[in-house]
N, C-alpha and C positions, 0 to 999 in steps of 0.2 A: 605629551600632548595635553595631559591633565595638570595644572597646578597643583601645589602641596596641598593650597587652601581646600581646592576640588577633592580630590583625594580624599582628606580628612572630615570633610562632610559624609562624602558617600561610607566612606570605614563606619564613623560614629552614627549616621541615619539609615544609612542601607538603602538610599536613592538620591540620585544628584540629575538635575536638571544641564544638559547640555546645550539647552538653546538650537536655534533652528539653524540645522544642521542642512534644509532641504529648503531653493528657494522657490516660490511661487510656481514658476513654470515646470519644475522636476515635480510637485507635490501633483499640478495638473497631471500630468504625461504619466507618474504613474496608479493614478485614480484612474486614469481611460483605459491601462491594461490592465489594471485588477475587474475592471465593468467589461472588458471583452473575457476578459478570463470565465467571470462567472456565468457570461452567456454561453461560451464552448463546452465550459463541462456541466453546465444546465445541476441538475443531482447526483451527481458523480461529488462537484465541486466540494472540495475538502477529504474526499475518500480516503486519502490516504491516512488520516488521522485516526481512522478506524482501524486501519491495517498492522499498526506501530503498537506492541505491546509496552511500546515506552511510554505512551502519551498518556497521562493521567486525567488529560479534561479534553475528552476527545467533541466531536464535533455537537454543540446544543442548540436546544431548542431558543428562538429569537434570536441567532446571529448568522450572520453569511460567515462561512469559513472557505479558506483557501488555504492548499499548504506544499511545502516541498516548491517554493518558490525562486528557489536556488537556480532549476533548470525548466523559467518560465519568462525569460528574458534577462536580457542585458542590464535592465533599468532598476532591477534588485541587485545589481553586484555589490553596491553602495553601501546595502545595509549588514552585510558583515566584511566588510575592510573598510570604514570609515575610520580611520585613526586615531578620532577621538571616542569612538565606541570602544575601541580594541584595549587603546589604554583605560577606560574607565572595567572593562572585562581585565584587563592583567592585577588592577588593584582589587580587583577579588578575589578571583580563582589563580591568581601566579601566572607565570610567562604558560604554563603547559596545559593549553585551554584548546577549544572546539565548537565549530558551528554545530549543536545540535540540531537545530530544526530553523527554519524559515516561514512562517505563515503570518494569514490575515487575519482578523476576527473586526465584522461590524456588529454594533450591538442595533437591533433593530427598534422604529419607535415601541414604548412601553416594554422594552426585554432588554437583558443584558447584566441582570443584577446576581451575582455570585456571593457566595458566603468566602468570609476570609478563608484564607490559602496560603500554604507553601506551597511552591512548586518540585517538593522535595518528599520523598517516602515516608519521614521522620523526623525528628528535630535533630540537631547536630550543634554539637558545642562551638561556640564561638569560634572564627578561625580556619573552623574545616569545611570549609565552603564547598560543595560539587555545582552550585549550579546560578548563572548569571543572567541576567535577561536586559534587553531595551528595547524599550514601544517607542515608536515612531509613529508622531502624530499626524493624521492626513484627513482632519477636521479641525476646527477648533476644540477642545477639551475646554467645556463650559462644566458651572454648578447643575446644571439639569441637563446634558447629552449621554451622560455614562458613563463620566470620567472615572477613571481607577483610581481605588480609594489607596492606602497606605499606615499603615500604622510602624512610624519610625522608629527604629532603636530596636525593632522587635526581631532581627536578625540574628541578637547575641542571647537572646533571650532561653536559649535549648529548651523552649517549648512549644507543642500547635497550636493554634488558637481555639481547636476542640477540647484542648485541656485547661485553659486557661478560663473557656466563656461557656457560658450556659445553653446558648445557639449563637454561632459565629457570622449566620445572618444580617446580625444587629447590629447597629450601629457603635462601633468602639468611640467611647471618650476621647482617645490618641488620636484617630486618625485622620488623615489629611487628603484633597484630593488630587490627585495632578492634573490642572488646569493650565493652561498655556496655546501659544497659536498652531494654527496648523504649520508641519514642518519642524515643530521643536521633536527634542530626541530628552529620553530620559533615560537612563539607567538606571538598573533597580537588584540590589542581590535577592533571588530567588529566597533565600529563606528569610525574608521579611515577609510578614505576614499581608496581604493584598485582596485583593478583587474587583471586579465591577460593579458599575452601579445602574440605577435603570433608569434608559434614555425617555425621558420624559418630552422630545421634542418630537416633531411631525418627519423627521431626517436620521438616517443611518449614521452611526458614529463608528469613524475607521479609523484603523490602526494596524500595522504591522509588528508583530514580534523576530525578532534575530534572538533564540534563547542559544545561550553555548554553557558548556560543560568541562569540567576535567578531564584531561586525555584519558585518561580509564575507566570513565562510562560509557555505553554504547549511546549514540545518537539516534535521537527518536526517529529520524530520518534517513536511514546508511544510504551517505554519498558514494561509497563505493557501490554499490547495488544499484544508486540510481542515475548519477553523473550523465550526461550526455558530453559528446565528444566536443560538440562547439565549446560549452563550459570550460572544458578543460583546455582549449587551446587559447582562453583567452582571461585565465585568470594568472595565470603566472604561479611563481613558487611559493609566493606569501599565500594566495587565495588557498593553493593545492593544499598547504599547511592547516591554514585554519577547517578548511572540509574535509583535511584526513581521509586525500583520496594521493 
């Protein structure tokens, strides 16, 4: 489902733009259940991020979080078996991958600004990837909302950007933002170095993550512990695959 071309970008930059994957009416419909979601679980909403010793940037201050979306309707099914997510996640972690986690993160106006990141415990030599991600956009990703910054090539780099920079804060010379419409999808290998930036407009900037992983990390989310049975009756043996239930 990925070109060679596609492919070879995302290897050599460590993010490829897949275009809008989601049209107008699916980005509405699911905007209205992520804003019913966060009015049912009120302060609960995102708890579970707490709960997961796996999760390195658990729930912060200036963003709404939701997570464990997996078994919070239907209208997420989308975002880990979309076919062009899946092959853009095989061309980095290999055929033996996994839904880690499913969540949302809005950056709220004036918050949302992170210091560059792996998504990863350590640096890892080029190659040995454990861990993938794509944000799906459900705003537009402007120069002033909080688009995610990126600093390309910095995958292969087997360094963090705490060892590289004096505070990783600051603005990198390298880095690029990911700007595009609401609905596009991007891939991104986790060990490129990343984060947010701060939504300087009057409006919440939203996004969803589907992060996955190499079969032999645990999932910050265990599907097996949390699965609900509709889920399972209506994902089939590809979905059951990818959530390693």
């Amino acid at each position: 489902m990925l070109t060679k071309q596609e492919i070879d970008f995302l290897d050599n930059n460590g993010y490829l733009n897949l275009g809008q994957l989601l049209i107008p009416e699916q980005v509405i419909q699911i905007n209205d259940r992520l804003a019913e979601l966060l009015q049912l679980e009120g302060d609960n909403a995102g708890s579970e991020l707490g709960k997961s010793k796996y999760i390195r940037h658990p729930k912060e201050e200036g963003t709404d979080r939701l997570a464990d979306l997996v078994n919070k309707g239907s209208v997420f099914d989308i975002f880990y078996t979309h076919p062009r997510v899946l092959s853009g996640i095989e061309a980095v972690l290999g055929q033996t991958y996994k839904l880690s986690s499913l969540n949302y993160r809005a950056a709220k106006p004036g918050k949302g600004q992170q210091r560059l990141h792996v998504d990863w415990k350590n640096a890892v030599a080029s190659g040995s990837f454990k861990v993938c991600n794509s944000i799906w956009l459900l705003d537009d990703f402007t120069e002033h909302n909080g688009s995610t910054r990126i600093v390309p090539k910095t995958h292969k780099s087997s360094i963090l950007p705490e060892e590289a920079m004096s505070d990783p804060n600051d603005e990198h010379p390298d880095e690029i933002r990911i700007m595009a419409p609401a609905g596009s999808v991007f891939i991104f290998n986790s060990h490129v170095w990343h984060g947010g930036t701060t939504n300087q407009t009057s409006h919440d900037r939203r996004s969803i993550h589907s992060y996955f992983c190499t079969r032999d990390q645990p999932q910050q989310i265990d599907q097996r512990k949390c699965i609900t049975r509709e889920v399972l009756q209506r994902i089939g043996e590809k979905g059951k695959y990818i959530l390693d239930v």
